[in-house]
C-alpha positions in Angstrom: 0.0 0.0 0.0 1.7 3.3 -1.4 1.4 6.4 1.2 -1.4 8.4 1.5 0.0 11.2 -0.6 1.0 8.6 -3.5 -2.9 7.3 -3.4 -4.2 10.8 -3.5 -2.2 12.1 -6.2 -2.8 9.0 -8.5 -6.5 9.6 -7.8 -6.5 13.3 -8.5 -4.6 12.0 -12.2 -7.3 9.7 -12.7 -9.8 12.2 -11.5 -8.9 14.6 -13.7 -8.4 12.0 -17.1 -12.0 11.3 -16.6 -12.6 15.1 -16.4 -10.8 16.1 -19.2 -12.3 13.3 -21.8 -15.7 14.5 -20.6 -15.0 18.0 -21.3 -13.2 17.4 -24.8 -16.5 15.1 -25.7 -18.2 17.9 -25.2 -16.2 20.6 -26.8 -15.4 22.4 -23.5 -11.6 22.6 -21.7 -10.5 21.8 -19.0 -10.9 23.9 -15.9 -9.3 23.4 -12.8 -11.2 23.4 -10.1 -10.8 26.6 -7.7 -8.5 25.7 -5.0 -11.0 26.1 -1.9 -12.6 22.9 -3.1 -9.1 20.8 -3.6 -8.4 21.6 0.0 -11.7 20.8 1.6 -11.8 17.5 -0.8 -8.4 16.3 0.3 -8.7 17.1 4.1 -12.0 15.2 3.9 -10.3 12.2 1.5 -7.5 12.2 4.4 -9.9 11.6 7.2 -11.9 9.4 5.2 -9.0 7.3 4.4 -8.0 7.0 8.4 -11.7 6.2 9.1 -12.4 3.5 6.9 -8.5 1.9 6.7 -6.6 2.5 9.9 -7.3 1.1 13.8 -4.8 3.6 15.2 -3.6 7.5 14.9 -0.1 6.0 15.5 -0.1 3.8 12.3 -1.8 6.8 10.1 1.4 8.6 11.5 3.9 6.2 10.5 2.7 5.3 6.8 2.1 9.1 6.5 5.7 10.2 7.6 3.9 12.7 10.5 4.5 12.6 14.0 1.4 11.9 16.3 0.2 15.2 16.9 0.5 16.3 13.4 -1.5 13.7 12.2 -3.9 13.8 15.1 -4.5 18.0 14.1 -4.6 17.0 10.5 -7.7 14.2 11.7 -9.3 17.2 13.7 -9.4 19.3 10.8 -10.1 16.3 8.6 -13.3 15.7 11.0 -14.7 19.4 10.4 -14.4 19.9 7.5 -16.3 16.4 6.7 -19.0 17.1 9.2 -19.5 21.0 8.6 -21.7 22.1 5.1 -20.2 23.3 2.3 -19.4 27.4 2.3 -21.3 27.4 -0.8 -24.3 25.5 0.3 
């Protein structure tokens, strides 16, 4: 299992194929999407991926390359962002 970060950035790639051959198909480009939403999606992807795949802050920490607490802040913001509404909504 690659780290977090590797996971998350073959997604986005993936993500963003799938994006592209949608917008081509229908003669649009590409637009990136504005960065507030990147940040929310990935803090919530991050706690999503401890929630569902991990028993233990301390192993999240270790395959991650953070030290406890940064990883346990990181989960806290993670958390808030996944169980607070959408700025826009």
């Amino acid at each position: 299992m690659g780290s977090l970060q590797d996971r998350y950035e073959i997604y986005a790639a993936q993500e963003t194929k799938i994006q592209n051959e949608r917008n081509l198909a229908m003669g649009s480009v590409f637009k990136k999407p504005e960065p507030i939403k990147q940040a929310r999606q990935y803090l919530i992807d991050i706690y999503l991926d401890w929630r569902n795949n991990y028993l233990s802050i301390e192993k999240f920490a270790e395959d991650n390359g953070l030290h406890y607490t940064q990883a346990s802040k990181l989960l806290q913001l993670g958390a808030e962002v996944f169980e607070s509404e959408h700025p826009e909504s």
